[in-house]
C-alpha positions as CSV (number, residue, x, y, z in Angstrom):
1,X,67.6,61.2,181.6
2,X,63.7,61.8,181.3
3,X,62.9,64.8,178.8
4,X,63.2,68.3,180.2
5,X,62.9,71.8,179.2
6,X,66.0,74.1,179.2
7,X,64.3,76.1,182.3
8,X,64.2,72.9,184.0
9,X,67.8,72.1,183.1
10,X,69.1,75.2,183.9
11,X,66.9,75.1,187.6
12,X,68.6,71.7,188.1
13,X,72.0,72.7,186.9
14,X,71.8,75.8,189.2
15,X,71.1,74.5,192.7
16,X,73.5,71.5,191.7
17,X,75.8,73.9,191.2
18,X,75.2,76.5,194.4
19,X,75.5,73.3,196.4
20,X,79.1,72.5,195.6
21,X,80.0,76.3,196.6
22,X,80.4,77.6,192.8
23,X,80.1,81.6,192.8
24,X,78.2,82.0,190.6
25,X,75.6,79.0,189.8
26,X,72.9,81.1,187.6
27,X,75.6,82.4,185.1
28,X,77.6,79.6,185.2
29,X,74.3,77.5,184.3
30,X,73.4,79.2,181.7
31,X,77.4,79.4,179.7
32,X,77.8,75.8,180.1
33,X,74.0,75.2,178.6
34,X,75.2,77.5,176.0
35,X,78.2,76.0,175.3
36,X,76.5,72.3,175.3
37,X,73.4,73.0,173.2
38,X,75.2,75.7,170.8
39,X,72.9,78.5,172.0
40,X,73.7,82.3,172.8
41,X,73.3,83.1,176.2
42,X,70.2,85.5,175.4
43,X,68.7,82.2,173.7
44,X,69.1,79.9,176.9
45,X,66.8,83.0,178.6
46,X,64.1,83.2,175.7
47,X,64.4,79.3,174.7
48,X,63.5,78.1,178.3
49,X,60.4,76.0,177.6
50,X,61.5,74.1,174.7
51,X,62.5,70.8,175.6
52,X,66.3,69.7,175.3
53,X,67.1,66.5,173.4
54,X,68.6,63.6,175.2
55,X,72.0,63.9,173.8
56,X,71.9,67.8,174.4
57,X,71.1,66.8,177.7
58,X,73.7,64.6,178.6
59,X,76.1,66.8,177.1
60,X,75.1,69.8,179.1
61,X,74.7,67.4,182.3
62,X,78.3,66.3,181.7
63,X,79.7,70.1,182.1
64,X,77.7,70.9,185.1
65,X,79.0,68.0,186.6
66,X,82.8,69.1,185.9
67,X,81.8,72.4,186.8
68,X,80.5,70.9,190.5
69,X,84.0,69.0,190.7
70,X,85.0,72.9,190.8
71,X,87.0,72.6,187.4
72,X,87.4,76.5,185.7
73,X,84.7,77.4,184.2
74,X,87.0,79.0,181.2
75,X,89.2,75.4,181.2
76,X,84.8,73.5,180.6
77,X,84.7,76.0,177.6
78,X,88.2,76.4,176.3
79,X,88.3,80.0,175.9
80,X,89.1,83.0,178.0
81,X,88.6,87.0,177.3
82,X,91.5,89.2,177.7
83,X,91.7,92.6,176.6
84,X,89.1,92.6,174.4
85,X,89.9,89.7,172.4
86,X,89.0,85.7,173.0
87,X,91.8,83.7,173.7
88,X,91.9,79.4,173.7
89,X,92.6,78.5,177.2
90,X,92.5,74.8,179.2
91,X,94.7,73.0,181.9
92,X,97.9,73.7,180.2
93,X,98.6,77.2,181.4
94,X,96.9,79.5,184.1
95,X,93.8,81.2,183.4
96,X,94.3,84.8,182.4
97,X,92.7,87.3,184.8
98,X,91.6,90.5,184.0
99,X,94.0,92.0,186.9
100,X,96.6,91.0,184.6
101,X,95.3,93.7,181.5
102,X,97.0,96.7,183.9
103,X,99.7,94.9,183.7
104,X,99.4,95.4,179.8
105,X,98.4,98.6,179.7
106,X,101.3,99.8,181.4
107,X,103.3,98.1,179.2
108,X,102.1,99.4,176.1
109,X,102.8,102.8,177.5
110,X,106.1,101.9,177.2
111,X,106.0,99.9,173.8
112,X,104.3,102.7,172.1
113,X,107.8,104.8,172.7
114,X,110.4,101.6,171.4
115,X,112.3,101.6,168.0
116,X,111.3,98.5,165.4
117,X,115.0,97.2,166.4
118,X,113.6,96.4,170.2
119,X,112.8,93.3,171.6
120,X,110.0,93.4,174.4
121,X,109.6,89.6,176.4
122,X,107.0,88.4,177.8
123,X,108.9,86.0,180.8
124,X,106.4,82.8,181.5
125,X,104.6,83.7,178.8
126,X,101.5,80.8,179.9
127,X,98.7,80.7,177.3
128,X,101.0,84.4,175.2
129,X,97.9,86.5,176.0
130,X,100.6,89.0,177.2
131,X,102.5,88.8,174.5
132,X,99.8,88.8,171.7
133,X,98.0,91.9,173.3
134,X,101.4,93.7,173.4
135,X,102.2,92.2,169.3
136,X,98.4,93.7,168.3
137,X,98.7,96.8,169.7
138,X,102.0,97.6,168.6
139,X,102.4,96.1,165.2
140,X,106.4,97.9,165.2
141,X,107.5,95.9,168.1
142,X,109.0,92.1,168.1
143,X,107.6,89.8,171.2
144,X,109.1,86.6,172.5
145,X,107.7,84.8,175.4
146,X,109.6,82.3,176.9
147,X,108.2,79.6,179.3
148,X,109.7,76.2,181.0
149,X,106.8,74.2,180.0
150,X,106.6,72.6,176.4
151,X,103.0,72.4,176.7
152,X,102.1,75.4,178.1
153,X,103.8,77.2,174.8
154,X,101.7,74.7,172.3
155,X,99.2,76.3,174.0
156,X,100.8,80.0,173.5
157,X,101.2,78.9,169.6
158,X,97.8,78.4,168.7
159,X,96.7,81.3,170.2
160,X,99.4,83.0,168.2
161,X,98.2,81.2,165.0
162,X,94.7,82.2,166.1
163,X,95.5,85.9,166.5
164,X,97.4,85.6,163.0
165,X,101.0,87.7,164.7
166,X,103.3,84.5,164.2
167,X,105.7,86.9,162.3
168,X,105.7,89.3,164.9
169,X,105.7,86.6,168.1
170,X,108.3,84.6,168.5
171,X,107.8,81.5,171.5
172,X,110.6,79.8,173.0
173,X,111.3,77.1,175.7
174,X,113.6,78.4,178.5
175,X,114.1,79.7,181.8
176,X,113.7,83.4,181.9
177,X,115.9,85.3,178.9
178,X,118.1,81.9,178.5
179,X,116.3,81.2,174.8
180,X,117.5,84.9,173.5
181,X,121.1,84.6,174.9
182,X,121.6,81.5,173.2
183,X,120.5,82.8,169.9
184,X,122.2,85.9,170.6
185,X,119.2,88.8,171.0
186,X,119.6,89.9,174.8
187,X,121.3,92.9,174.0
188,X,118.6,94.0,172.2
189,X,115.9,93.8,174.9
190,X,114.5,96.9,175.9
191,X,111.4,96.0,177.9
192,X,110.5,92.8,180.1
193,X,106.7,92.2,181.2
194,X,106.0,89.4,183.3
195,X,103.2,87.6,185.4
196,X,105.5,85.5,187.3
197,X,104.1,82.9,190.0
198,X,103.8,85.0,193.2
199,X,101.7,83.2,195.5
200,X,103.3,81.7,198.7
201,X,103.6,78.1,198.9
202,X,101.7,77.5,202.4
203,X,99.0,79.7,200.8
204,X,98.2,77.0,197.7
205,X,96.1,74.9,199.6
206,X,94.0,77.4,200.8
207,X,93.3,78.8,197.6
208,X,90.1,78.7,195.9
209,X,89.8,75.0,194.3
210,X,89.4,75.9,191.0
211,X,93.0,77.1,191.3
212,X,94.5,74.8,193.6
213,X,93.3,71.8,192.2
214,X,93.1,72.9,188.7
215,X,95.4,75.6,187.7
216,X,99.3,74.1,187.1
217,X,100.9,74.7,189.9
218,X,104.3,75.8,188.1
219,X,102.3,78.9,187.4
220,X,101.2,79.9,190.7
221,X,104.1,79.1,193.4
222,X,106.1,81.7,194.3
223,X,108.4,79.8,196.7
224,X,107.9,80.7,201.1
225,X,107.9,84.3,200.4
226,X,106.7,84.5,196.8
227,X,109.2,86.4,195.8
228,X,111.2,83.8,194.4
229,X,110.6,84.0,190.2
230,X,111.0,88.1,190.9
231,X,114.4,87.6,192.6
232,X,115.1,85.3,189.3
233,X,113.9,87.6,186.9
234,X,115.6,90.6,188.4
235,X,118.7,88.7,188.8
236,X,118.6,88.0,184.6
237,X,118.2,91.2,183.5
238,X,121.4,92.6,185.0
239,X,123.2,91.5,181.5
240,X,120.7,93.4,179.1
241,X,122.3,96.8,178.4
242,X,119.5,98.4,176.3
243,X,117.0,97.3,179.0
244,X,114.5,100.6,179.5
245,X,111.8,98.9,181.9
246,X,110.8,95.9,183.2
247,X,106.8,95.8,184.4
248,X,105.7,93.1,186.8
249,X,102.2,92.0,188.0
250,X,102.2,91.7,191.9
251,X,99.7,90.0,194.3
252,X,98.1,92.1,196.7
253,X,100.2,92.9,199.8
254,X,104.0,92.7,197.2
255,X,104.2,96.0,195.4
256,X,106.7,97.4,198.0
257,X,109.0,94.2,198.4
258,X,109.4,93.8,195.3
259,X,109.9,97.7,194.3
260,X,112.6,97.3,197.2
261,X,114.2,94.6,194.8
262,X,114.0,96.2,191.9
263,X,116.4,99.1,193.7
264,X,118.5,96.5,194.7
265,X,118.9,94.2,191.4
266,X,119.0,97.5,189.0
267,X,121.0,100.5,190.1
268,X,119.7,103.8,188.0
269,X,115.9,102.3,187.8
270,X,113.4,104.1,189.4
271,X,110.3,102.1,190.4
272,X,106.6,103.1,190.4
273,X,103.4,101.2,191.1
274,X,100.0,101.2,189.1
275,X,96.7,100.0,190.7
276,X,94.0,97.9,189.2
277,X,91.1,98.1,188.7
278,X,90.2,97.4,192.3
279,X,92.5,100.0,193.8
280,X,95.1,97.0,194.5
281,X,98.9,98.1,193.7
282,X,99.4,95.0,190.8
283,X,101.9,96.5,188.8
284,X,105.6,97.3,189.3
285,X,107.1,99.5,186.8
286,X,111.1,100.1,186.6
287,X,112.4,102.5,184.3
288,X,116.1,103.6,183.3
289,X,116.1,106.8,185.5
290,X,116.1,109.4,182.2
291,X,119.4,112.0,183.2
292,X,118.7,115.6,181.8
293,X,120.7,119.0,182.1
294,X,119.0,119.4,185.0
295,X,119.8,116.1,186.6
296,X,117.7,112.6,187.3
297,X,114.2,113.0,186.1
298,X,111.8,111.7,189.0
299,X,108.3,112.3,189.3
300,X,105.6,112.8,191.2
301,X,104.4,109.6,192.0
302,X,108.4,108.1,191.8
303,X,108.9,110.7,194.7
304,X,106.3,109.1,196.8
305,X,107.6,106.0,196.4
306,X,111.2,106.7,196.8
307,X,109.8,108.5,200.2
308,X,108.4,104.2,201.1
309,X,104.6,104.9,200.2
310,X,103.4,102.8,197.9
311,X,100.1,103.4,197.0
């Protein structure tokens, strides 16, 4: 490669980029040159006429050219943000989206109100961003995340090890609450989170292809309906008799199916539903209806979803 300035990189980079249909080709540019030549991203704006070493070069060249094969950007520079904090991610585990940080707001509404006795679990933990958020904003509560895949929870460990809560997040290998029946904690579980895979199967392929050909597939397939890991879920909790909520992320057009199963799988649970960011219905919340002198407590928005709206 003949000797170029950053601006000339980054020029090259970004129509290189634009041409194999990546969003956005400037930015992107400009985090992988970062990332290659150990710059801030301010720097590879004021730095532009300096000439890049070979090596550099190369480097850089040899992201740009993953990135134009349409691999994650966050997978090229093995981190992800996620409620404020930075988080290792790669190929191991889906890519944490900030959809997903209603999901853990909600919950912490919950968490805030547990005793130190409670267990909160975090089902398919992934890369434990979940999890750690949940362990780091409410130091009193204990978090397990469980997952199927082995590798997915190294993954979850050193980010775990990274966010220094090892002693109050505990990982395990299992299908759904299996790992804290078999060491004998279910009964103290009184919240469950979980991003489960929700997408429908005939919709993979015509996903975006950083996520279809990128992203494990475990993670995302949700069976013909994509309702399949809820049904499971649902299904696992019937056993946990200290249970107060369980709080699931949704895709886009779900939020009513699966409140519908919530009513179904867990008599005395009254479901709600909390928008994102982008005025989407992503999380369902059920919650142990709360009996008072005065009968079931139901609120507002419970009321309009009893009624079928969900909005």
């Amino acid at each position: 490669m003949i000797s170029l300035t950053l601006g000339q990189l980054l020029g090259r980079a970004e129509t290189t980029l634009r041409q194999a249909g990546v969003d956005n080709p400037a930015l992107d540019a400009r985090l992988l040159a970062a990332e290659a030549l150990r710059l801030t991203p301010t720097e590879t704006l004021t730095r532009r006429s300096e000439v890049v070493p070979e090596p550099l070069a190369l480097k850089f060249w040899a992201l740009v050219e993953r990135r134009s094969a349409r691999e994650p950007l966050p997978y090229l520079l093995g981190r992800v943000e996620f409620y404020g904090r930075t988080f290792l991610c790669d190929q191991r585990a889906l890519i944490p989206r900030p959809e997903t940080e209603t999901l853990v707001e909600c919950a912490l509404e919950i968490c805030s109100e547990l005793d130190p006795e409670d267990i909160v679990v975090d089902v398919g933990t992934g890369s434990g961003v979940i999890a750690i958020s949940l362990a780091l904003a409410c130091p009193h509560v204990r978090v397990w995340g469980t997952d199927l895949s082995p590798q997915t929870l190294q993954l979850a460990r050193a980010n775990v090890r990274r966010h220094r809560v090892s002693d109050r997040v505990r990982l395990a290998e299992g299908s759904g609450l299996a790992p804290l029946r078999e060491v004998g904690l279910a009964e103290q579980v009184a919240v469950v989170v979980s991003n489960p895979p929700y997408v429908r199967s005939a919709e993979l392929p015509g996903l975006a292809p950083e996520i279809s050909r990128w992203e494990p597939h475990l993670a995302l397939d949700g069976g013909p309906t994509g309702l399949a890991a809820y049904e499971t879920i649902l299904a696992d909790c019937l056993r946990l008799p200290r249970l107060r909520a369980i709080l699931l992320e949704v895709g886009y057009d779900q939020a009513e199916a699966v409140c519908a199963l919530v009513g179904e799988a867990l008599p005395g649970f009254i479901c709600t539903v909390r928008p994102d960011l982008s005025a989407i219905p992503r999380v369902v919340i059920g919650r142990r209806e709360l009996v008072t002198s005065h009968g079931p407590s139901v609120g507002v928005e419970t009321a309009a979803l009893v009624a079928g709206e969900v909005s």
